[in-house]
C-alpha positions as CSV (number, residue, x, y, z in Angstrom):
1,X,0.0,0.0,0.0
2,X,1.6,3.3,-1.0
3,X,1.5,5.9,2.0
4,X,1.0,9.4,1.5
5,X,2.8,12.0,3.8
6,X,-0.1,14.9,4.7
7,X,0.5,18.2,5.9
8,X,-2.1,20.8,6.7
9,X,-1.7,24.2,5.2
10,X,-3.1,26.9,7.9
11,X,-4.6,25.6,11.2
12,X,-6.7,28.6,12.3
13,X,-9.8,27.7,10.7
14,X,-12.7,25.3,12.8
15,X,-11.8,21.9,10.9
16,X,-8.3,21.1,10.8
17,X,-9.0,18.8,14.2
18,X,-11.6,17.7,13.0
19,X,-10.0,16.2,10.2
20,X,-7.4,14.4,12.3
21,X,-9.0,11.4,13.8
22,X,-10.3,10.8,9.9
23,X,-6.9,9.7,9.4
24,X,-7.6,7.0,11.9
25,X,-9.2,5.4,9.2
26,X,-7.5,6.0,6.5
27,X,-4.3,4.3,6.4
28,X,-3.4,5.4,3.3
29,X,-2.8,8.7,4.8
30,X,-0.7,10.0,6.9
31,X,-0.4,13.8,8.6
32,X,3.5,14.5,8.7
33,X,3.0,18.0,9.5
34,X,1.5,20.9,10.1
35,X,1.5,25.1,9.6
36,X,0.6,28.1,10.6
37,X,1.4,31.9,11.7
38,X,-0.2,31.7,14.9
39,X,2.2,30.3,17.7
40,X,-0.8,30.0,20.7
41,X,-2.6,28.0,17.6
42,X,0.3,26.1,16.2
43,X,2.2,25.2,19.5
44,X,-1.0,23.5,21.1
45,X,-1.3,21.6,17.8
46,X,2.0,19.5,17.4
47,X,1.2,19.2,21.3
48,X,-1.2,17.0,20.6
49,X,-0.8,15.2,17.3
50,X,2.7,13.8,16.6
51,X,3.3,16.0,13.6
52,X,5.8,18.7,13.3
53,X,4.9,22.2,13.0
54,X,6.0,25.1,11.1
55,X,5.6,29.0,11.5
56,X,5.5,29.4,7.8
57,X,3.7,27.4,5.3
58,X,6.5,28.1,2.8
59,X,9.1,26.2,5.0
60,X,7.1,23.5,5.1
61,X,6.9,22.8,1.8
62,X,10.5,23.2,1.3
63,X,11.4,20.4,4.0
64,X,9.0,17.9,3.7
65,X,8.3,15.4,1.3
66,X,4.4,15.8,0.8
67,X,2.5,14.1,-1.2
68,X,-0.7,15.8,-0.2
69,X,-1.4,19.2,1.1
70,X,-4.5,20.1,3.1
71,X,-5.2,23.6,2.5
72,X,-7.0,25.6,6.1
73,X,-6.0,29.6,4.8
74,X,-7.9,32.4,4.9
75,X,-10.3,32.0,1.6
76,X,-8.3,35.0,0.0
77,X,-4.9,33.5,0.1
78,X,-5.5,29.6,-0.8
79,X,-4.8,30.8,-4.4
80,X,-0.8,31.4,-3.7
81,X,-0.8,28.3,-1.4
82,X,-1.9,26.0,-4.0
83,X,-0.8,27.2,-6.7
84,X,2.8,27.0,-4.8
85,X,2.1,23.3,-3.5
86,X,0.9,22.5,-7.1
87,X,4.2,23.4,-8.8
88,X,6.3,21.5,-6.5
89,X,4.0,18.4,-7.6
90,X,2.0,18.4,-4.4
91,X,-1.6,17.0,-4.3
92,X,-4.7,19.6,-3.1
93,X,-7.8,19.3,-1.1
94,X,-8.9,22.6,-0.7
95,X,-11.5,23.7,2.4
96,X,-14.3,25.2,0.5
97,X,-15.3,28.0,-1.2
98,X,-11.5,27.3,-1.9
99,X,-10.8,31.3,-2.7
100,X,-12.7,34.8,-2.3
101,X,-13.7,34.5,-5.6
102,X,-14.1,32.3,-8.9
103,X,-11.1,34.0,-10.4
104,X,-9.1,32.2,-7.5
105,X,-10.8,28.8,-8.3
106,X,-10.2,29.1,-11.8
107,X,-6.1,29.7,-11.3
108,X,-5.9,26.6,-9.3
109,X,-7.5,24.9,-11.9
110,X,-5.2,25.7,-14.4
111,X,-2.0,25.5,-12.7
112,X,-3.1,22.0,-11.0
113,X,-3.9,20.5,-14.3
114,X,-0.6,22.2,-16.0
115,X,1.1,20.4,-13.1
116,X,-0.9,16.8,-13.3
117,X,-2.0,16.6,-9.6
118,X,-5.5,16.4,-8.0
119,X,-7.6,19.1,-7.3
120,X,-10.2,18.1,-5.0
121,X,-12.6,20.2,-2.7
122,X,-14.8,18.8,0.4
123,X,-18.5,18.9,-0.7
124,X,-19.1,15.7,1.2
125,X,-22.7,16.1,1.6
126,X,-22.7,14.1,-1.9
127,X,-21.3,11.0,0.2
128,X,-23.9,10.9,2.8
129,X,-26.0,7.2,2.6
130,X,-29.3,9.4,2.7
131,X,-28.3,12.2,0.0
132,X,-27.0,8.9,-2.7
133,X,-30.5,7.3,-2.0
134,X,-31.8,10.4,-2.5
135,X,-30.1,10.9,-6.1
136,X,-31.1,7.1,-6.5
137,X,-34.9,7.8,-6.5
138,X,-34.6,11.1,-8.5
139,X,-32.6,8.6,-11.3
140,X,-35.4,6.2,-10.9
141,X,-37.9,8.9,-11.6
142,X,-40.3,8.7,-9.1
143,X,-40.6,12.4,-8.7
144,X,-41.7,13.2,-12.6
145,X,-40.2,16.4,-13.5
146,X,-38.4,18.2,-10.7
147,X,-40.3,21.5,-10.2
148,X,-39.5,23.0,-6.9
149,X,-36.6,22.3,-4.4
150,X,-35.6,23.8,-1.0
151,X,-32.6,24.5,0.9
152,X,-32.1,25.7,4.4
153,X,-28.7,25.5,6.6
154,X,-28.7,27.6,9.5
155,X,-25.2,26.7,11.3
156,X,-24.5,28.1,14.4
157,X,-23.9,31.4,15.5
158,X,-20.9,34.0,14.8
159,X,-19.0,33.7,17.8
160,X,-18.4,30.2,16.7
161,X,-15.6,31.5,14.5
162,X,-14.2,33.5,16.8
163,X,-13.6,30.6,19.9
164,X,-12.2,28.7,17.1
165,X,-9.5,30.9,16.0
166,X,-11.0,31.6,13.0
167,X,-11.7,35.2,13.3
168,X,-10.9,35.8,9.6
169,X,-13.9,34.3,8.8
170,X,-16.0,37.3,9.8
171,X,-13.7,39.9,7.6
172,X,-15.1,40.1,4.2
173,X,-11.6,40.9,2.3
174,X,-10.4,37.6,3.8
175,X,-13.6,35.2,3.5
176,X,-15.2,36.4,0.5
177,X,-18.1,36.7,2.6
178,X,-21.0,35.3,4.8
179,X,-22.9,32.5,5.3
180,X,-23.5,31.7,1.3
181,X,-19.7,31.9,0.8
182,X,-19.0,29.3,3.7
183,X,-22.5,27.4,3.8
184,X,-24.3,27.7,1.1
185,X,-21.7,26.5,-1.5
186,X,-22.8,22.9,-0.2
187,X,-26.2,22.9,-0.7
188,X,-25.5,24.7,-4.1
189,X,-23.0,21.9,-4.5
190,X,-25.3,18.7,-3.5
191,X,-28.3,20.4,-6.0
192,X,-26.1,20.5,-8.8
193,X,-24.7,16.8,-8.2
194,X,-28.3,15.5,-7.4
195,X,-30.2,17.4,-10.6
196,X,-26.9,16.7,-12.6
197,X,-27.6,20.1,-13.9
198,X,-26.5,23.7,-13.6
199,X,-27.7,27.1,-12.6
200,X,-29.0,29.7,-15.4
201,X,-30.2,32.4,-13.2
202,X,-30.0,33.4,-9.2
203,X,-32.1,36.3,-7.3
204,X,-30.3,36.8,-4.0
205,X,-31.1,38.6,-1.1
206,X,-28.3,39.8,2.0
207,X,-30.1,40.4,5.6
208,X,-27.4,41.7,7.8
209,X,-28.1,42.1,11.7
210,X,-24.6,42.0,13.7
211,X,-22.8,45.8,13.6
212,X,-19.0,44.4,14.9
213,X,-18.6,42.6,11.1
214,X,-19.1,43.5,7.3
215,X,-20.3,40.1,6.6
216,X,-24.2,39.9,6.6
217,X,-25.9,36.9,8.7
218,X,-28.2,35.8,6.6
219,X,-28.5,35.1,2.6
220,X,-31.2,34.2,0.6
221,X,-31.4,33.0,-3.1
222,X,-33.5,31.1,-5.8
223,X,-31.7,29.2,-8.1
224,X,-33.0,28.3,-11.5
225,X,-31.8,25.8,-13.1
226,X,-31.5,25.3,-16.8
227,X,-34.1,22.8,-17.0
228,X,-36.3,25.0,-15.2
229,X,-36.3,23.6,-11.5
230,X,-36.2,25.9,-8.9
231,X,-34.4,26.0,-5.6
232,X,-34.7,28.0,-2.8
233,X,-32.1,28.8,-0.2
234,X,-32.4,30.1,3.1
235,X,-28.5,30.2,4.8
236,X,-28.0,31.7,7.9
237,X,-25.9,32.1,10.9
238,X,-28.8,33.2,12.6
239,X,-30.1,30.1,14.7
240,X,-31.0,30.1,18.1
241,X,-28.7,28.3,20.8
242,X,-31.5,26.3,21.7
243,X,-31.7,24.4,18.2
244,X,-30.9,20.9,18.2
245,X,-27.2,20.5,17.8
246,X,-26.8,24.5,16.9
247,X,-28.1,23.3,13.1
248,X,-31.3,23.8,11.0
249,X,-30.6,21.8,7.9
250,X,-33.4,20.7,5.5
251,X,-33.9,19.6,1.9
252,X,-36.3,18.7,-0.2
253,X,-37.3,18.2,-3.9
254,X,-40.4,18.2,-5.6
255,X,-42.0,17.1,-9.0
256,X,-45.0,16.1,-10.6
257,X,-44.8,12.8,-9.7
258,X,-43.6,13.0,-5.8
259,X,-41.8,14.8,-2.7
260,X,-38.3,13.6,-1.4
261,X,-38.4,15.7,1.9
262,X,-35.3,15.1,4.7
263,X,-34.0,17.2,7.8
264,X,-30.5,15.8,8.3
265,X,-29.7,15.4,11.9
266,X,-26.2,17.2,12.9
267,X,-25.5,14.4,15.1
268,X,-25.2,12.4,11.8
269,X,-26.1,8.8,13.1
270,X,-29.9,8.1,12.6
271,X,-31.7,10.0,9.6
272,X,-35.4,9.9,8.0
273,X,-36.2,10.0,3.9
274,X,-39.6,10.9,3.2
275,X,-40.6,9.7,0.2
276,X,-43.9,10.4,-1.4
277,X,-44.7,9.0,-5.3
278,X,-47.6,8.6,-7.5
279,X,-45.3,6.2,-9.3
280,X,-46.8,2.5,-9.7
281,X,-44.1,0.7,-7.6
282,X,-45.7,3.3,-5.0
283,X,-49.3,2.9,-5.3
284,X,-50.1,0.5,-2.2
285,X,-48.2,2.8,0.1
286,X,-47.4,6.2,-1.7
287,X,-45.8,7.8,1.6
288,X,-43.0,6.2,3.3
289,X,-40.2,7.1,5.9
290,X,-37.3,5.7,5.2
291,X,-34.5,5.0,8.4
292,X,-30.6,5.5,7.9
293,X,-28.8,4.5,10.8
294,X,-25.1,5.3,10.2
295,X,-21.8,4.0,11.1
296,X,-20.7,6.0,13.9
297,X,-17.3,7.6,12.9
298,X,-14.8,10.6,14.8
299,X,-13.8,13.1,13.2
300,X,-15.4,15.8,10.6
301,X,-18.5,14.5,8.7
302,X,-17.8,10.7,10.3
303,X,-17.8,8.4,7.5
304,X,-18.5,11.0,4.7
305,X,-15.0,12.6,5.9
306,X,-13.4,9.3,5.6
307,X,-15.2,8.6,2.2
308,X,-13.5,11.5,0.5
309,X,-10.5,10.8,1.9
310,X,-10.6,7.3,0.5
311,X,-11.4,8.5,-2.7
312,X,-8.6,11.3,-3.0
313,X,-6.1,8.6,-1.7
314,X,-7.1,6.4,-5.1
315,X,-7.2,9.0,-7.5
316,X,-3.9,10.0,-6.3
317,X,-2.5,6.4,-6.5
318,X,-4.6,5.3,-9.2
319,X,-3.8,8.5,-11.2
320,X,-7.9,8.8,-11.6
321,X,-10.1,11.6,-11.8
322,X,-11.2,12.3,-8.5
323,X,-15.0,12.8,-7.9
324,X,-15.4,16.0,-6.2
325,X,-13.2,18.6,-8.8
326,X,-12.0,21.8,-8.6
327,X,-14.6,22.6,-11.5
328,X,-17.3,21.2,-8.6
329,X,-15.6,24.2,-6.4
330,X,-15.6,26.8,-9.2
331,X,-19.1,26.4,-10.5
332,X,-20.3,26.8,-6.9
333,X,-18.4,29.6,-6.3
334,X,-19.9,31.2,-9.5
335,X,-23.1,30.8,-8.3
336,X,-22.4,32.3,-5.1
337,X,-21.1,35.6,-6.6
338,X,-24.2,35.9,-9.1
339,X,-26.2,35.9,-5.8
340,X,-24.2,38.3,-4.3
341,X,-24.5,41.0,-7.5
342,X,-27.9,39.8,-7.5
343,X,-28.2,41.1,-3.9
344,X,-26.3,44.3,-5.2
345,X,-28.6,45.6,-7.9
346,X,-31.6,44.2,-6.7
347,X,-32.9,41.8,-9.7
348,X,-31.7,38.7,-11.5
349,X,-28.3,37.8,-12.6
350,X,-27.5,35.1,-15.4
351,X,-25.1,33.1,-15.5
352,X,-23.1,33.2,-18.5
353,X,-22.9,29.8,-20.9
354,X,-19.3,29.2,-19.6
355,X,-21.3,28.7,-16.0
356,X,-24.3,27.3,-17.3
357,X,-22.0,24.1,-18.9
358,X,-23.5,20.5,-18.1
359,X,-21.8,18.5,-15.2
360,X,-21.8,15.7,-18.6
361,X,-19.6,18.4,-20.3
């Protein structure tokens, strides 16, 4: 078994610990070491994981032998990192939105496939049990034509950022921006995977109540998609405390032939599909709930985390496409900043044909 030596690139962002006991089952993998600026993040780090840390990012690269680089950064400066990590033949997973903007997405693009090394991004929402069963039924066609679809993911609170060192989050310049940026990019991700289709048009709308940040709270968008479904978002970082596990996650699709309706539960071991169909198959019970009881897993996204990781590990020593692309990160990204100029003028923004290509290509 070929083992690949990890190293995480930034550590003051909410997941990089999460990620760690991933690894646990992943043996493919294995984090070497570690980076970042900040000594009262780094030092407690290397503290705790038996990886070796660096002050600068840079230095690590030049030392180590890495096969694969985990990038952590502030959204603005992933760009430089990966484009640097890509040239010295260095393998990418990228946190998402993976830059500030498209244009950042679209330079790692070109410089990873100039260099031959995998590009992949964390939408891992596409390897939950429920979500695959999900794009099961839609292939089946049990909904008819997909008409309307709905979105919601309100995650925490702000200050969540700021006990996890990850203050750069809230500053605009350095994120990109708010909840849609860090949020909605998967739900915008997991429609386009399960509709195997792409967005033609957006009408967002910003609500901002905090006054310390320039980041707004809350985002809210309809998607239409070139076939003519329509999604609406609601992403927010406005929940209250009291909420089950600090989330409000829901999604649902509908057509003219039946309802897939499911509120993922944050605690990620037992779910519920509902499944309503006018189809034949479906006549002597037209409504069912379906139960997913999941394989608990440690560490971020349990056994989705360790999914993706499995499946970067063989593209990398199978030389394979990977399944969750840099182009998966770009085209949400594009999406993202049509909302926001959306938001800006105050009426529709399409998306140009470039943005509008098939996922089939």
């Amino acid at each position: 078994m070929t083992q690949l030596n990890v190293g995480f690139v930034g550590l003051s962002h909410l997941h990089p610990r999460l990620y760690m006991p991933l690894f646990d089952s992943v043996p493919e993998m294995t984090v070497t070491a570690v980076a970042d600026a900040n000594p009262a993040v780094l030092g407690p780090f290397t503290t705790d994981y038996p990886v070796r840390g660096y002050a600068d990012w840079r230095a690590m690269l030049a030392t180590e032998r890495l096969d694969l680089a985990l990038l952590f950064l502030p959204h603005v400066e992933c760009p430089d990192a990966a484009v640097a990590c890509a040239e010295r033949g260095i393998h990418l997973i990228v946190e998402k939105p993976m830059a500030a903007d498209a244009a950042g997405v679209a330079r790692m693009r070109s410089v990873a496939a100039k260099a031959g090394v995998v590009l992949a991004t964390p939408y891992l929402w596409r390897y939950h049990p429920v979500a695959r069963h999900m794009k099961k039924l839609l292939d089946e066609g049990i909904l008819g034509r997909v008409v309307g679809c709905e979105g919601r993911c309100a995650a925490g609170r702000l200050n969540r950022y700021l006990e996890g060192n990850a203050k750069w989050m809230l500053t605009k310049a350095l994120s990109g921006g708010g909840p849609m940026y860090n949020l909605g990019v998967h739900w915008i991700d997991l429609y386009r995977w399960l509709l195997q289709d792409e967005v033609a048009e957006v009408i967002g709308k910003n609500v901002k109540i905090n006054t310390a940040y320039d980041i707004e709270d809350n985002s809210f968008a309809l998607l239409t998609f070139r076939t003519g479904a329509v999604v609406a978002l609601d992403i927010s970082y406005t929940v209250p405390d009291s909420y089950p596990y600090g989330r409000d996650l829901y999604l649902s699709l509908r057509g003219t032939g039946g309802v897939l309706a499911w509120s993922p539960s944050f605690e990620g071991i037992r779910e519920t599909l509902f499944v309503c169909s006018d189809g034949d198959e479906y006549a002597a019970a037209p409504r069912r709930h379906l139960d997913f009881e999941l394989t608990p897993t440690p560490g971020y996204c349990g056994i989705m985390g360790v999914q993706f990781l499995r499946d970067v590990a063989k593209s990398i020593t199978d030389h394979a496409p990977v399944t969750i692309t840099g182009e998966d990160g770009l085209r949400a990204l594009e999406v993202v900043e049509a909302i926001y100029r959306s938001a800006e003028i105050g009426r529709a923004v399409t998306l140009d044909a470039a943005t509008c290509e098939s996922l089939a290509g």
